[in-house]
C-alpha positions, -999 to 999 in steps of 0.1 A, spaced: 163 44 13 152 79 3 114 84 12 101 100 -23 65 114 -18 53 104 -50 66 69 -41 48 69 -5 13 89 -22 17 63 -50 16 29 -31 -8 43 -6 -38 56 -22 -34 29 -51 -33 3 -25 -63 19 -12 -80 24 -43 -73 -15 -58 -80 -28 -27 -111 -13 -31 -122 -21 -64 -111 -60 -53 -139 -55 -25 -164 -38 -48 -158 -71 -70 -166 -95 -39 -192 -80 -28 -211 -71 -62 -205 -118 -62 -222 -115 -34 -249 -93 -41 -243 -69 -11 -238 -41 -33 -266 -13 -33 -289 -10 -63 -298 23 -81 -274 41 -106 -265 71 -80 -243 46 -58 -228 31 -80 -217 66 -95 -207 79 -64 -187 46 -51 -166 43 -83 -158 77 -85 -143 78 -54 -129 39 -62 -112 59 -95 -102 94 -74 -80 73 -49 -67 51 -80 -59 77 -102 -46 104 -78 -20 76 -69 -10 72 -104 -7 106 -110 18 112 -81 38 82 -95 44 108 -127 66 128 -98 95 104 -93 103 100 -132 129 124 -144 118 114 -180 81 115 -180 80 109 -218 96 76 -215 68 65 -189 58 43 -219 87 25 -218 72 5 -180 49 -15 -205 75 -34 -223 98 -50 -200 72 -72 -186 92 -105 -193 119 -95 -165 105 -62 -145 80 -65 -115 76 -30 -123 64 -32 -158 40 -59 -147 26 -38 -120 21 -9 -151 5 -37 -171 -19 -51 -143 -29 -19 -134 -37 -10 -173 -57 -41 -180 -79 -39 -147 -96 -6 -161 -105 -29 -191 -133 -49 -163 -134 -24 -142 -152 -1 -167 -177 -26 -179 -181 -31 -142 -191 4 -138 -210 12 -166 -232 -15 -160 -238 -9 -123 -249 25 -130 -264 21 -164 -284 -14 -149 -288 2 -115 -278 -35 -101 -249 -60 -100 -264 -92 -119 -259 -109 -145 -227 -100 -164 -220 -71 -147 -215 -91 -117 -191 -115 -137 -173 -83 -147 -171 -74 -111 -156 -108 -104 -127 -105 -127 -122 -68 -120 -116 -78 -84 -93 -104 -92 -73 -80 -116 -71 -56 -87 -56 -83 -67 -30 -91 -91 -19 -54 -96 -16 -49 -58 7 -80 -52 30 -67 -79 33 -35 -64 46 -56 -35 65 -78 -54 87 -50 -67 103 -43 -33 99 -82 -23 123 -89 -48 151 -64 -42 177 -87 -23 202 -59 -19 173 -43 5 173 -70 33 141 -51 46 122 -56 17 134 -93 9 115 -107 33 79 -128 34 61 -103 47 61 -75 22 41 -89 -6 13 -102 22 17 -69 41 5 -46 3 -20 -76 -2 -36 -68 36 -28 -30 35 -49 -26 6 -81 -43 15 -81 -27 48 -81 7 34 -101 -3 13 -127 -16 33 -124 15 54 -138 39 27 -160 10 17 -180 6 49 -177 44 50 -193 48 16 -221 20 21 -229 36 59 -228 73 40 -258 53 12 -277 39 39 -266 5 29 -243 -10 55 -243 -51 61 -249 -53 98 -213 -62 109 -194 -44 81 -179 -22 108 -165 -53 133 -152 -70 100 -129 -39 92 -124 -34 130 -111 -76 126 -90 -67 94 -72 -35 115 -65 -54 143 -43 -84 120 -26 -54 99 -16 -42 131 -5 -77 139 16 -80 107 29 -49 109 40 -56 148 52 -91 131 71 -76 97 90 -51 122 103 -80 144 112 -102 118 133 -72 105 151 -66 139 156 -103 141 164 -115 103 165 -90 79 198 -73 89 225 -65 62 252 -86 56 288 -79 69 314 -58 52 332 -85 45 309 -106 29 296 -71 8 335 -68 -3 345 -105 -5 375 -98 12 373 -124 36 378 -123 74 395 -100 93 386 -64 106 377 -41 74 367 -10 71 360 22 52 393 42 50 380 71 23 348 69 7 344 62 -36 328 100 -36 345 128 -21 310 146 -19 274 137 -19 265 118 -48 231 101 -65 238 64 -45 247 80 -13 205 106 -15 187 75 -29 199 46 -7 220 60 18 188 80 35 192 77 73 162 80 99 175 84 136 164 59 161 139 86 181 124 98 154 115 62 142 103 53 172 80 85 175 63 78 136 57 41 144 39 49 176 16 77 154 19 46 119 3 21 145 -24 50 164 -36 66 130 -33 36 106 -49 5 128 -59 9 160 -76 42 163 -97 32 135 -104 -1 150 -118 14 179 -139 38 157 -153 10 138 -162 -8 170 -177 24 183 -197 29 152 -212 -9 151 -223 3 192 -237 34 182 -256 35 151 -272 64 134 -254 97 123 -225 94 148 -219 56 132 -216 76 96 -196 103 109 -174 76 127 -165 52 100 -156 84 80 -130 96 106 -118 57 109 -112 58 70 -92 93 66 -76 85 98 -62 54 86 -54 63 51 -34 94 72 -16 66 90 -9 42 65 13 70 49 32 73 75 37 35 77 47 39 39 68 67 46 87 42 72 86 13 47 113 32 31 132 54 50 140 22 71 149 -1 44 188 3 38 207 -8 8 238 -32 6 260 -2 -12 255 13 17 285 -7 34 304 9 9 302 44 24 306 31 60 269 33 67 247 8 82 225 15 112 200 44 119 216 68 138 210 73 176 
């Protein structure tokens, strides 16, 4: 599938940003959260900036921007149109979340109660972002049970990432915040690791004949529907070559969950100023790296109608 930016930008920093606003919910339950109007300004803004700058880049894959509307009513039927409506109504908690953090100064009371359902919400939008690609069966890459999963522990890693960042930077920082995200990089990694072999394994197109119906035999493509590039063949015929997949996983797996693991560990070691200068790196290291897992997410993923056209495997 073709790798749109916006797409990539999109699911990224909003995964980032719901993920966490979900965390900012749990731990506001739990009254971990630091008190005084300043953080919780500073933390929400930033919770927003990620959220927002996502949405924003969304607005860059619509050829018809003043239909954009139009995502809110097919919620009946469209993954999509839930994930538009999700994402609406969180704001709705979220906002009496953050006015009363910073107007109150604390999370008690029904603030926290807001926090609790604003973290659920966030939850909800995130696994319908996933739930958009889980449920594309012409895209075997997609169709399988570890996409939705995969956006669900995606999300709350980044998030935690700029969340132990932002509590270190605030001089609030649980004593093993920094081995917790370290835990949650280290099983992304795993699921990633595990997603891509269940891929090689399982999710593998189907044959010619069974995308034709034509029964057994030997088929193939004799001349092609188009005679020239066409809208089917940019979107879902994109083509990554072997090497250069191989090379963007290795930097994906680096940038997006190991590295920062090891900076997270480093930083619960350390202490001080280098710990806060750490857990900053880890989180705009793995947020780097975690596009380039998204980027992969799609140009890897190859459509049935691709058989059509006599494609199928990454090139060599």
């Amino acid at each position: 599938m073709h790798p749109a930016k916006s797409i990539v930008f999109f699911t990224t920093l909003t995964g980032a940003g719901y993920g966490l606003l979900a965390l900012l919910g749990l731990f506001g339950v739990l009254g971990l959260l630091p008190a005084g109007g300043v953080a919780g300004v500073i933390t929400m803004a930033i919770c927003f900036a990620l959220i927002f700058a996502g949405l924003l880049s969304s607005t860059g894959h619509l050829s018809h921007r003043e239909r954009a509307w139009r995502a809110f009513t097919q919620w009946r039927s469209s993954w999509l149109s839930r994930e538009a409506v999700a994402a609406l109504l969180t704001f709705v908690p979220a906002g009496l979340f953050a006015l009363g953090w910073v107007i109150l100064g604390e999370v008690t009371g029904w603030t926290r109660w807001a926090g609790a359902v604003t973290g659920l919400c966030a939850l909800v939008t995130i696994f319908t972002t996933g739930m958009i690609y889980a449920s594309l069966k012409p895209v075997a890459e997609w169709h399988t049970p570890f996409t939705v999963p995969g956006y669900l522990i995606y999300g709350l890693m980044t998030g935690l990432s700029f969340l132990t960042a932002i509590l270190a930077g605030l001089g609030h920082l649980p004593a093993l915040l920094p081995l917790v995200a370290a835990l949650i990089s280290v099983v992304g990694f795993a699921w990633k690791r595990a997603s891509w072999y269940y891929t090689a394994r399982k999710a593998s197109l189907p044959s010619v004949n069974a995308a034709t119906g034509l029964g057994e035999g030997t088929i193939r493509s004799v001349q092609w529907p188009h005679s020239s590039q066409n809208f089917l063949l940019k979107e879902m015929g994109f083509r990554i070559a072997r090497k250069h997949s191989a090379r963007l996983r290795i930097i994906a797996q680096g940038f997006g969950f190991l590295g920062p693991a090891l900076l997270f560990v480093l930083a619960q070691i350390l202490g001080g100023a280098v710990s806060v200068a750490f857990l900053i790196l880890a989180a705009v290291l793995q947020l780097g790296g975690l596009l380039v897992e998204r980027w992969l997410f799609f140009a890897e993923a190859t459509h049935t109608i691709s058989l059509y056209y006599g494609l199928g495997a990454s090139s060599s």
